[in-house]
C-alpha positions as CSV (number, residue, x, y, z in Angstrom):
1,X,126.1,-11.8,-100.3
2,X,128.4,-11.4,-103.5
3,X,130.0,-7.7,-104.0
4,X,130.8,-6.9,-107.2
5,X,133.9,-4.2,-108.2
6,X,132.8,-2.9,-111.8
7,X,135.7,-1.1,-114.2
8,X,136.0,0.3,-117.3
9,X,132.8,-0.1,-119.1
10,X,131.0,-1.7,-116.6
11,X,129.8,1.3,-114.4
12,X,126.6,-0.5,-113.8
13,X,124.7,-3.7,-114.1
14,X,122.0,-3.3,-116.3
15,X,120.6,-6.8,-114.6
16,X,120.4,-5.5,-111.5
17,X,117.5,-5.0,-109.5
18,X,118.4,-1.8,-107.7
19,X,116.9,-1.8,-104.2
20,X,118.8,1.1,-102.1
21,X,122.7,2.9,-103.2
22,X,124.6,3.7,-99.9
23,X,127.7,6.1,-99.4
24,X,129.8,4.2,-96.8
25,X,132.4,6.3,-94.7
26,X,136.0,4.5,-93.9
27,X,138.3,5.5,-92.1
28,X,140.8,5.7,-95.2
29,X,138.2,8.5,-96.8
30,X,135.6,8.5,-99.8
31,X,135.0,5.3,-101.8
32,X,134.6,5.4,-105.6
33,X,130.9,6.3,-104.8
34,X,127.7,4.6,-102.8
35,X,127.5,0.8,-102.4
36,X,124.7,-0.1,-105.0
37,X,122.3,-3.0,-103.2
38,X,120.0,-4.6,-105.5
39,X,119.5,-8.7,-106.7
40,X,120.2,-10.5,-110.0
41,X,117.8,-13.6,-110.4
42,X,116.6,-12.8,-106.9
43,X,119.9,-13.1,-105.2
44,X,121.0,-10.1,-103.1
45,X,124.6,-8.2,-104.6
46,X,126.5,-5.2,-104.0
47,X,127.8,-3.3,-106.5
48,X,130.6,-0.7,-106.7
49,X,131.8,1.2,-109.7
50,X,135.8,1.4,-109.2
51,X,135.9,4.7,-111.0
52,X,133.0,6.3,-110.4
53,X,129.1,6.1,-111.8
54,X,130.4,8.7,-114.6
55,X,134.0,7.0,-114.7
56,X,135.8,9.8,-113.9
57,X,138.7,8.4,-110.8
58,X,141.7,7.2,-113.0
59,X,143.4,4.1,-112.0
60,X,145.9,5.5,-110.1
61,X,143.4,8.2,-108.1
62,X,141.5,5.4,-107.2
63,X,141.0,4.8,-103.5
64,X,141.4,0.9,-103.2
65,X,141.5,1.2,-99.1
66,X,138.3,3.3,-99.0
67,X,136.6,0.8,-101.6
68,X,137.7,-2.4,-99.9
69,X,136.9,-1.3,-96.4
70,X,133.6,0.2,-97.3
71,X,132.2,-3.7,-99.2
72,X,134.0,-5.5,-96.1
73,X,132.2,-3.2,-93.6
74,X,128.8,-4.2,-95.2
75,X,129.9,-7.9,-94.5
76,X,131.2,-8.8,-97.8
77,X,132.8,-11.7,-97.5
78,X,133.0,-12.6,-101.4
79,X,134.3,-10.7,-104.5
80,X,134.4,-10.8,-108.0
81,X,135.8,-7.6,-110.0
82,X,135.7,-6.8,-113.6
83,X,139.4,-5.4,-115.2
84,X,139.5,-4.7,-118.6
85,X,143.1,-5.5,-119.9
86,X,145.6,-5.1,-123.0
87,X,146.4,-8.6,-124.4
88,X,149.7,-9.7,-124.3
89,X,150.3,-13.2,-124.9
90,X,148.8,-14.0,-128.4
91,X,145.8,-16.6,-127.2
92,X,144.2,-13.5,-125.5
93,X,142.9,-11.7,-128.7
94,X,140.3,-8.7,-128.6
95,X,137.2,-9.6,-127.0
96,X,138.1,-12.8,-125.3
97,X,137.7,-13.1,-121.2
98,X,140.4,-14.1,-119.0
99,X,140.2,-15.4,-115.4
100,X,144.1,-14.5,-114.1
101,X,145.3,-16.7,-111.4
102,X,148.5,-14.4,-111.1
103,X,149.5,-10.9,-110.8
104,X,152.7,-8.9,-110.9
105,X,152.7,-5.2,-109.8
106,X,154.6,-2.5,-111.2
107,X,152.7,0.6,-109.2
108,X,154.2,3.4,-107.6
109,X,153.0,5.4,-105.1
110,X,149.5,3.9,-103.9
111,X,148.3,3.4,-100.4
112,X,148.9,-0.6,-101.4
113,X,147.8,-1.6,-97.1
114,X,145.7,-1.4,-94.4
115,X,148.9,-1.1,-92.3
116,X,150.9,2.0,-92.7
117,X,150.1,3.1,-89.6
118,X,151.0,2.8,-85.6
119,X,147.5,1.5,-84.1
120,X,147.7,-1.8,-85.5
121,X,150.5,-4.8,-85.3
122,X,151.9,-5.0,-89.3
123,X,150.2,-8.4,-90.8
124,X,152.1,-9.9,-93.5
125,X,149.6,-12.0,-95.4
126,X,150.1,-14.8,-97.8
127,X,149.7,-13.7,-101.3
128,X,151.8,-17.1,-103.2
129,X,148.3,-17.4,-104.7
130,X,146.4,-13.3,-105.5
131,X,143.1,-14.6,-106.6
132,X,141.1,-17.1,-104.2
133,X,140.9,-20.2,-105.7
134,X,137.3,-21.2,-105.0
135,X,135.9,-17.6,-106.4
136,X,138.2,-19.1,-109.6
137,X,136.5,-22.0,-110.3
138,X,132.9,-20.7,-109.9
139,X,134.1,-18.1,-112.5
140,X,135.0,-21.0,-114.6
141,X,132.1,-22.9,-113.9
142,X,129.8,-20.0,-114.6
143,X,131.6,-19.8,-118.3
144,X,130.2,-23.5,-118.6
145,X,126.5,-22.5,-117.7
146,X,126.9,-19.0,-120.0
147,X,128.5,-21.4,-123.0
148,X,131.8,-18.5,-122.6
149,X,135.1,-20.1,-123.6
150,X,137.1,-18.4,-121.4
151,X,140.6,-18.2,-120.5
152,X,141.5,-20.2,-117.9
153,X,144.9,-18.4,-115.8
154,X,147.4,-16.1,-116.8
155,X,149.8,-13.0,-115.3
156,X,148.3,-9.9,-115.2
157,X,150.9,-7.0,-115.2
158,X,149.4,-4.3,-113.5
159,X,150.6,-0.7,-114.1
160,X,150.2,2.8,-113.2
161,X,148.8,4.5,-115.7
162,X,146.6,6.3,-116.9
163,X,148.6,6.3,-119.8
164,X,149.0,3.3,-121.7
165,X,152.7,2.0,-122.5
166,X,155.4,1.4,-125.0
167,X,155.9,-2.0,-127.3
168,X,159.5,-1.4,-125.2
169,X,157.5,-1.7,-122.0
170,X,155.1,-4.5,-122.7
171,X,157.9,-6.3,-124.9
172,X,159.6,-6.3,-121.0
173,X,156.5,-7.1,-119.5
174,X,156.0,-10.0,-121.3
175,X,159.8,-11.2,-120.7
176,X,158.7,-11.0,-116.9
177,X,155.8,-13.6,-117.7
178,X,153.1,-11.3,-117.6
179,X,149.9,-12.5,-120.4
180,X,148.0,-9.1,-119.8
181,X,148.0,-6.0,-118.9
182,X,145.8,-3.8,-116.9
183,X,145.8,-0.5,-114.4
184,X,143.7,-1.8,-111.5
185,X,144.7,-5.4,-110.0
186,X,147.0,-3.5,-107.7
187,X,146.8,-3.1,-104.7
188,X,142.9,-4.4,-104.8
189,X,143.5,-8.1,-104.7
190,X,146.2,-7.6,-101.7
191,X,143.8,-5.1,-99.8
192,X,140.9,-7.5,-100.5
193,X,143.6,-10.7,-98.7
194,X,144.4,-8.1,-95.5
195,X,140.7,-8.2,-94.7
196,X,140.3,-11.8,-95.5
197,X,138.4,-11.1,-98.3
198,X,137.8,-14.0,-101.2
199,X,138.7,-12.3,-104.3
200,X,138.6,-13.5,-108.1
201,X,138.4,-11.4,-111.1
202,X,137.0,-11.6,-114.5
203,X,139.3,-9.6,-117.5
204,X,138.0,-8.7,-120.8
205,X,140.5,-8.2,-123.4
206,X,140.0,-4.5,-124.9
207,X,142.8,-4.3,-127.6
208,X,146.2,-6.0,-128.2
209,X,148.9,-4.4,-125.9
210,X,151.4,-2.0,-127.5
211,X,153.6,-3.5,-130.4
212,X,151.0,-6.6,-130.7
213,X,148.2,-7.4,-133.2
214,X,146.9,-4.6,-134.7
215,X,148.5,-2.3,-131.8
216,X,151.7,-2.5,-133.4
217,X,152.0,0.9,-134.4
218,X,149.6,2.5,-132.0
219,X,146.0,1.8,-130.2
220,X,143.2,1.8,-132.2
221,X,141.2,3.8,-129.9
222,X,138.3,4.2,-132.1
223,X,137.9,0.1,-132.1
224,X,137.8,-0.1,-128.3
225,X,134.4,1.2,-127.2
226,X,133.3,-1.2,-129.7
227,X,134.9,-4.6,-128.9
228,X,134.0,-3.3,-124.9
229,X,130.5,-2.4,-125.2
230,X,129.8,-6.4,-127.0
231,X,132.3,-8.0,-124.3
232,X,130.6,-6.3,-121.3
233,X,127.0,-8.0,-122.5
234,X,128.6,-11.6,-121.7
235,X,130.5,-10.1,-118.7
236,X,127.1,-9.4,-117.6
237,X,125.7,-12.5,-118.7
238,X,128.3,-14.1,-116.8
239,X,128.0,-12.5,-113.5
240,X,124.8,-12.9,-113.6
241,X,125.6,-16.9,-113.9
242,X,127.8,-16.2,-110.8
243,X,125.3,-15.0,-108.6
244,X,123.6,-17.9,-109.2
245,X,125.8,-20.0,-108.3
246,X,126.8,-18.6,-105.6
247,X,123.5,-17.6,-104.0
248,X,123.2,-15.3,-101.1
């Protein structure tokens, strides 16, 4: 069974066929909200809204552990998350979908593992590669069967927010190697490796990043909830291609 991490604009899947919503308790406190079981095109899913159903848990209030443990508990073995992002590099324009196959983090301060404790011998996992390589190329293959040109690869540069940063900060960001720029990458990809958990991401592109495109003097804010209400219709489409292909 595929689980599915929704984020900004995708608080729910309008494809989904909801069958029961569960709140699942962890040991590292509340989840986002209840694990949403339901099936796309007959296959069974799992669906959890990263900031809550009303999108009110900022990126850095988020509890990744909580979230992670809660869809591993339920025996989720597979997942593909949804991060919007700020384009950096010029190729990733308003509206286009990337599939990152790197990730550099420059968070402060969140509970980034399952190992901060005494109870449990430290694990220090592999993370050369964040994103699981196999969950990558159905992404990529589910583009083909949705006709989506998508972006294959690139750096995401994931931040603290909730604010959004200088043309100074992205300007360094993209000196680092970063291609976009997002607020929620980190620490869920590297909790999602500690429990062994396949995970691959899909980002649509909300706006140029500070200082690029038509953000070169400031986010058009009003232009967003545009470009991210007709990008999250082919997200959907393509998760929905996805869960095909990966069947239960």
């Amino acid at each position: 069974m595929l689980g599915i991490i929704g984020g900004t604009g995708l608080t729910q899947l309008a494809n989904l066929h909801i069958i029961r919503r569960q709140l699942i308790r962890t040991p590292y406190g509340e989840p986002s909200g209840p694990l949403t079981y339901g099936e796309i095109c007959g296959h069974a899913v799992v669906f959890l809204a990263r900031h809550g159903n009303g999108h009110t848990i900022p990126p850095h209030a988020v509890n990744y552990r909580a979230n992670l443990w809660a869809l591993h508990s339920e025996g989720i073995k597979d997942i593909v998350a949804v991060a919007t992002v700020g384009g950096i590099h010029e190729s990733l324009t308003p509206g286009s979908i990337a599939i990152p196959d790197q990730i550099i983090d420059y968070t402060t301060g969140r509970k980034n593992t399952f190992h901060d404790g005494v109870d449990a011998p430290v694990r220090h996992i592999d993370f050369t590669e964040p994103y699981c390589p196999r969950l990558r190329e159905l992404c990529k293959q589910a583009g083909i069967e949705a006709n989506e040109a998508l972006i294959d690869g690139g750096v995401y540069a994931c931040v603290q927010g909730p604010r959004l940063e200088t043309a100074a900060e992205i300007n360094r960001l993209e000196r680092d190697g970063a291609s976009m720029v997002g607020m929620t990458g980190m620490p869920e990809a590297a909790l999602a490796r500690e429990l062994d958990v396949s995970y691959a991401a899909f980002c649509p592109v909300a706006n140029y990043a500070a200082g690029r495109g038509n953000s070169l003097h400031g986010i058009k804010y009003e232009e967003i909830g545009a470009v991210l209400d007709a990008t999250m219709q082919r997200v959907r489409h393509l998760i929905e291609q996805v869960v095909i292909l990966h069947g239960d």
